[in-house]
N, C-alpha and C positions, 0 to 999 in steps of 0.2 A: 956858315955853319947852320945847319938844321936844329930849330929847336921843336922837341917834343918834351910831353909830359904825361905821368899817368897816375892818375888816383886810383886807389882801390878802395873800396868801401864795401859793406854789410847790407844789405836790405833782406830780411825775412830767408836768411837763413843761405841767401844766394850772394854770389859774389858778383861785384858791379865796378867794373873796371872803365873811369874815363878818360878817354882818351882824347889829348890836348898837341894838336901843331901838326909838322910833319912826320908820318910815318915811311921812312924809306933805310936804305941799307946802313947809314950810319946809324940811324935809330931803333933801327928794329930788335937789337940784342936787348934793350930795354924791354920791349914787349915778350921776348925770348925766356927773360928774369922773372917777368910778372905771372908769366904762366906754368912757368916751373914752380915759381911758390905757392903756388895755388894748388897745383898737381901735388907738390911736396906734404903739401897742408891735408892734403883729400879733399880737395873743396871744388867740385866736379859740376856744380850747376855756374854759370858763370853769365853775367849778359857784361856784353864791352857797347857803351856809350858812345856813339861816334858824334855826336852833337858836336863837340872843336875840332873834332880830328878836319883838317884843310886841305890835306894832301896823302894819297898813301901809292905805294913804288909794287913793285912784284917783289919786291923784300919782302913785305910789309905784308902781302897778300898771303908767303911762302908762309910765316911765322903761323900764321889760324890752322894752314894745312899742317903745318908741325906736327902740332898737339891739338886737332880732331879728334884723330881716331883713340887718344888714349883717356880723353874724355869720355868719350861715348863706351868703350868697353869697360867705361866705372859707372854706369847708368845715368852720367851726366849730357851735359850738351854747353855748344858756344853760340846765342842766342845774340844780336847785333842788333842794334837801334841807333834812330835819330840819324841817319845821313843826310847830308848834302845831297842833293842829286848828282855832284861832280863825284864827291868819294862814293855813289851807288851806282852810278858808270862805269867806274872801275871794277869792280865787284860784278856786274853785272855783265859782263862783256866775257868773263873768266870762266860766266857758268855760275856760280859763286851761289843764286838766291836755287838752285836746285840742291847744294847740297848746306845750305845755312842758312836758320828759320831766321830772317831779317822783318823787325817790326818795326811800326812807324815811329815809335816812341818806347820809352824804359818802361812804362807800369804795363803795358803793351806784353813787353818780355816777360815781367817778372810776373803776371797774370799769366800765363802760358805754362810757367815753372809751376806755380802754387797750384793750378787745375789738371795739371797732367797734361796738359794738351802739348800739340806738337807743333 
């Protein structure tokens, strides 16, 4: 059984979602959950923490493509930090860092939200 985990947390105003273990088809309705409540919420700037995340499936990948575009059409965006070089393989191989500002680290992202930058 795959275990994942995910916190959501506040920093300045931006929503920071960590993400902890496998993320693959059994786990991904979880991540499905987290971003609808977000979207639910109108909470449209978001960085997701990949620092624990271990593993992640084309499930996992499909879930960010979900809910892109309905972020960005609320002048938000989904900003990604702290990989593995293994889960930035994945992602990278997909195309993934052309269409999703990936930083090296959280203040990284959350520096990017606060200045406008992209």
């Amino acid at each position: 059984m795959s275990t994942f985990k995910i916190d959501v947390r506040e920093s300045s105003n931006i929503q920071v979602l960590d993400l902890k273990g496998y993320l693959d088809a059994h786990t991904a309705p979880d991540l499905e959950k987290a971003f609808q409540g977000l979207l639910d919420g109108q909470k449209y700037r978001i960085v997701v923490n990949c620092k624990d995340l271990t593993y992640i499936s084309s499930a996992g990948l499909g879930v960010f493509m979900a809910y892109i575009e309905d972020v960005r059409k609320n002048d938000g965006d989904i900003k990604l930090s702290n990989m593995s070089s293994k889960v930035y393989n994945v992602f990278d191989l997909l195309g993934f860092p052309l269409l999703y500002d990936i930083t090296k680290d959280e203040s990284e992202a959350l520096k990017k939200f606060q200045t406008g930058a992209k």
